[in-house]
N, C-alpha and C positions, 0 to 999 in steps of 0.2 A: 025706452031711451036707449040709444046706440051706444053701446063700449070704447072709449079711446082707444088707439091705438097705439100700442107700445112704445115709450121714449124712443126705442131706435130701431125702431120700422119692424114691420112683422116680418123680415126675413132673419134668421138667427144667423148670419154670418154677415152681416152689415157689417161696416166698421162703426167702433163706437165715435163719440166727436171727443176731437181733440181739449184738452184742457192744460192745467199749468203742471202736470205730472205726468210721464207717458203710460201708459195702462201697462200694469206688469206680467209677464207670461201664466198661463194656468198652472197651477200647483206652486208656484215659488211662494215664499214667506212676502207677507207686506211690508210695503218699505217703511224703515223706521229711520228717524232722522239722526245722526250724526249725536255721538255719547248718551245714546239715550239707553244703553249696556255697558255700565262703563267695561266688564271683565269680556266684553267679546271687540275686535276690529270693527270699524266701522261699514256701515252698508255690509253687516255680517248675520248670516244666519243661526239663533242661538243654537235653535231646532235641529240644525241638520246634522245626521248621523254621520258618522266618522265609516269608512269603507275602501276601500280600494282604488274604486273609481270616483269621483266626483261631478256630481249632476249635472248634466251640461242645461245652457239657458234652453226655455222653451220648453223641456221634460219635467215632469211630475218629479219630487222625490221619493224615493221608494221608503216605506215604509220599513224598521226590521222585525223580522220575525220574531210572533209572540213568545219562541221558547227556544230563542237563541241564548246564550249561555250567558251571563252579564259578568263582567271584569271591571268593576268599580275601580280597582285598587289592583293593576297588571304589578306582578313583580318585574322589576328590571331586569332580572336574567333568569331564563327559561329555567327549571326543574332540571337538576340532576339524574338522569336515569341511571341504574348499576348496571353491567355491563350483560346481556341474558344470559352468558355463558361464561363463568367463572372458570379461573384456573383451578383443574382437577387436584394439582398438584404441587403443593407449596416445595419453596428450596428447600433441599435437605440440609440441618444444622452442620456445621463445621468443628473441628476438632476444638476444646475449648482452653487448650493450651495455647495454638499457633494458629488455629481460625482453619487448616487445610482443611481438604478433602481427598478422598472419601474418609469419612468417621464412623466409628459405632460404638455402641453405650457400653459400660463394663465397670466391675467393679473389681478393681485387687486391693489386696488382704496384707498386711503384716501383723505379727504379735511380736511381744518382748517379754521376758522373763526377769522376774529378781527378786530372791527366795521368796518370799509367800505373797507378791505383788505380779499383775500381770496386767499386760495392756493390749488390747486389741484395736488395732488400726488397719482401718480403709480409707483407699480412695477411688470416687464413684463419677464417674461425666462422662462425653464423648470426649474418644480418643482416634486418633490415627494411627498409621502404624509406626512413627518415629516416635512418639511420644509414649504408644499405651507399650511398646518395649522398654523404652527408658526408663516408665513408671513401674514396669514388672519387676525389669531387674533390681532397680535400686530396693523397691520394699522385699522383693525375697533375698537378697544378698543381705539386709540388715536383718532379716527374718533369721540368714543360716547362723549369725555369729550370737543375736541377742534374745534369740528366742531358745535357750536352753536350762536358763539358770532358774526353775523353779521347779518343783517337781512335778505339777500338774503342767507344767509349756512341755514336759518332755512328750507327751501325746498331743496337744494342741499343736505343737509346732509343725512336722509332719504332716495334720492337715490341710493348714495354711499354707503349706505348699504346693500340695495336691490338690487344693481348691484354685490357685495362681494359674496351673496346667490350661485353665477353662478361658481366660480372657485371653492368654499368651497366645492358645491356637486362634481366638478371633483376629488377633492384632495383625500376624502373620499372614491371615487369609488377605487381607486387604493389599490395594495400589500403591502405589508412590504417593505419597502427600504433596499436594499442589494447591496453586491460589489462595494461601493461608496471608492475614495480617502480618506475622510474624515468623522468625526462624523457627524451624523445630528441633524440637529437642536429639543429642545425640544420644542413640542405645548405647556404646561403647562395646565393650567386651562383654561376651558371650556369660552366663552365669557362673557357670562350671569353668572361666577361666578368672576368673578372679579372687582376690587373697581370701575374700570372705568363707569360698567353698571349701578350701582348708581346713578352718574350725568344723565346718559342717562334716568333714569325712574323719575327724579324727571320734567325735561322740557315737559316727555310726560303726568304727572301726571298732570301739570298746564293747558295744552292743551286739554285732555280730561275732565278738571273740567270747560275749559273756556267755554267749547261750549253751555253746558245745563244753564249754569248761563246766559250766554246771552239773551239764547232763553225767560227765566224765567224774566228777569229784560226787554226784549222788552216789553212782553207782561204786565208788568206793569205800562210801560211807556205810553203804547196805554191801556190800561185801565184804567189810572188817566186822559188820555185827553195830559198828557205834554207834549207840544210841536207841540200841534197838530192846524191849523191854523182853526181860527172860520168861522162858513158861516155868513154872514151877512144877515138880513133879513129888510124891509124896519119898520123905527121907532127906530132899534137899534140907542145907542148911543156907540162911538169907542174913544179910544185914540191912539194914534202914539207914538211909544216908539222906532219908528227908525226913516228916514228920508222918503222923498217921491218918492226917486228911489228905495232905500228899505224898502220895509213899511213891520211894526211889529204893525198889527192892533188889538186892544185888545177891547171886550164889555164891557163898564162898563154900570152902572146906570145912567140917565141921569140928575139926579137928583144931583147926586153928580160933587164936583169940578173938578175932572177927566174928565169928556165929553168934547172933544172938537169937534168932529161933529157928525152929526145927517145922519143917510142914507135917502136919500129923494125917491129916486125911481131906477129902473134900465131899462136901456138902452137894451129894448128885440129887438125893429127893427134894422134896419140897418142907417136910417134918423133921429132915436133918438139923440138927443142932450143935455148934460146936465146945467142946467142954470148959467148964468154969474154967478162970484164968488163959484163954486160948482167945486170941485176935486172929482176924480174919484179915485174909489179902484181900487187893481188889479185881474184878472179874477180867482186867486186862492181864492178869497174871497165868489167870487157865489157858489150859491146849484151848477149848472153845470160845474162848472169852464171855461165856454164860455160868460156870460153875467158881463159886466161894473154897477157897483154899484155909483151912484152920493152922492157923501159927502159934506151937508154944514153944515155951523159955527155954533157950540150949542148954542152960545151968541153974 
C-alpha cells in the first residue's frame, strides 16, 4: 500500500495554507490571546529574557547562558566601592585652644605650696606657639610666687621649672599660628619681666647669701673652739654640766670651786681597771677617741 503524501506537499519550503491565524515566525512564543497573563502586556512574551537588544520578528530567541550570574532581586544603586588608594595622610590636629596650626603635644607643669599641703598641677593637649607660651608663662609665673611655702615645694618647685624649659623650647620652635576657629591666646610679657619673678629672686637671693655665711660662721665656730669636746689629759680637773649617760665634760682649774674630779689615769690595756669610787669618761674625751679616762672626787 502507497504512503500519502505529506499535508503540504513533499517540498519542505512550500508555503503552508492559509487559515484564520497567520502562521507565526520560527522560534517566537505562541500566540496567546489577549488577558490570558493578566501580569504581562498583551500579545506579550512571558518567556522572553530581558537584554540589550531585543529579538527582532523572524529570529529565534536566544537562549541565556547556563551560568550567567542570576539577579533576582538587582539593588537600585550599584555597590559602593572604597576608594583603592586611600589617603596616606590624615590632617594634622589643630591647636586645641584656638583650632590654629601648626601644633604639637606637650605638657606643662605647675605646683603650689602651703605648709604641709602641696598640689601638683598640669596641663597636657596640643598647643601652638601663641597659646603653649601663654600656658607656660602663666603656670611658671604662679609656680615662682606659690610654689615656696612648704618645706618640701622648696626642692620641688625648682624642678617644675626646669621641667617647663622642655615644652617652652617646643613652643618656640614652631610657625605663626594660622586657620584656627578661634583667637589665640596672648603670651604677654616675657617671664623674667613680671611682678611674679620678684618673689622668685628674693627666696633665691636668701639662698645664695645662706650658703657663704655658713661656710664663714662654721669656720668660726671651729676656730673659737665652740662647741668642740675637750681631750682630757691625766691631772686635768673636769666639771659635769650634764648627767653621766650624757656627759658635758668641761676643764676647769682645780683649784677653783668648780672641780669636781680629777682624771687619774687611763685605761690603755684591755685588764686595766679603774679604782673603787672612780667614774669613767666617755671615749670621745681621749687624744684617740679609743681609750677610757678614770675620774675621781676633787674633794
Amino acid at each position: 500500500m502507497a504512503t500519502p503524501p505529506p499535508p503540504h506537499g513533499p517540498y519542505p519550503h512550500a508555503h503552508p495554507p492559509a487559515g484564520p491565524y497567520p502562521q507565526q515566525p520560527a522560534g517566537a512564543a505562541p500566540y496567546q490571546p489577549p488577558g490570558a497573563y493578566p501580569h504581562q502586556p498583551p500579545y506579550g512574551n512571558p518567556q522572553q529574557p530581558a537584554g540589550p537588544y531585543a529579538p527582532q520578528p523572524g529570529y529565534p530567541a536566544q537562549a541565556p547562558h547556563p551560568y550567567a550570574q542570576q539577579h533576582p532581586h538587582p539593588h537600585p544603586h550599584p555597590q559602593q566601592h572604597p576608594h583603592p588608594h586611600p589617603q596616606a595622610y590624615a590632617a594634622a590636629p589643630g591647636c586645641q585652644l584656638c583650632g590654629a596650626q601648626p601644633a604639637v603635644q606637650a605638657t606643662v607643669r605647675g605646683h603650689q605650696g602651703l605648709l604641709f599641703l602641696m598640689r601638683f598641677l598640669s596641663r597636657r593637649g596640643m598647643f601652638c606657639r601663641s597659646c603653649g607660651l601663654a600656658t607656660y608663662r602663666e603656670m611658671s609665673a604662679k609656680t615662682l610666687w606659690q610654689g615656696w611655702w612648704s618645706p618640701l615645694s622648696v626642692a620641688i618647685t625648682p624642678l617644675t621649672l626646669l621641667m617647663n624649659l622642655g615644652p617652652r623650647g617646643r613652643f618656640r620652635k614652631l610657625a605663626a599660628p594660622a586657620g584656627g576657629f578661634g583667637p589665640s591666646l596672648d603670651p604677654g610679657k616675657s617671664l623674667l619681666r613680671r611682678p611674679e619673678a620678684l618673689l622668685f629672686l628674693v627666696p633665691m637671693a636668701l639662698v645664695v647669701l645662706a650658703i657663704p655665711t655658713l661656710f664663714v660662721f662654721g669656720a668660726f665656730v671651729q676656730g673659737a673652739g665652740i662647741g668642740k669636746v675637750p681631750t682630757l689629759a691625766i691631772g686635768d680637773c673636769v666639771r659635769n654640766a650634764g648627767d653621766w649617760k650624757d656627759q658635758d665634760l668641761e676643764v676647769v682649774d682645780c683649784g677653783s670651786a668648780d672641780a669636781e674630779y680629777k682624771v687619774t689615769r687611763r685605761l690603755d690595756a684591755p685588764k686595766d681597771e679603774c679604782a673603787d669610787g672612780e667614774l669613767l669618761a666617755d671615749l670621745e674625751y681621749s687624744p684617740d677617741k679609743m681609750t677610757v679616762s678614770c675620774l675621781a672626787p676633787a674633794r
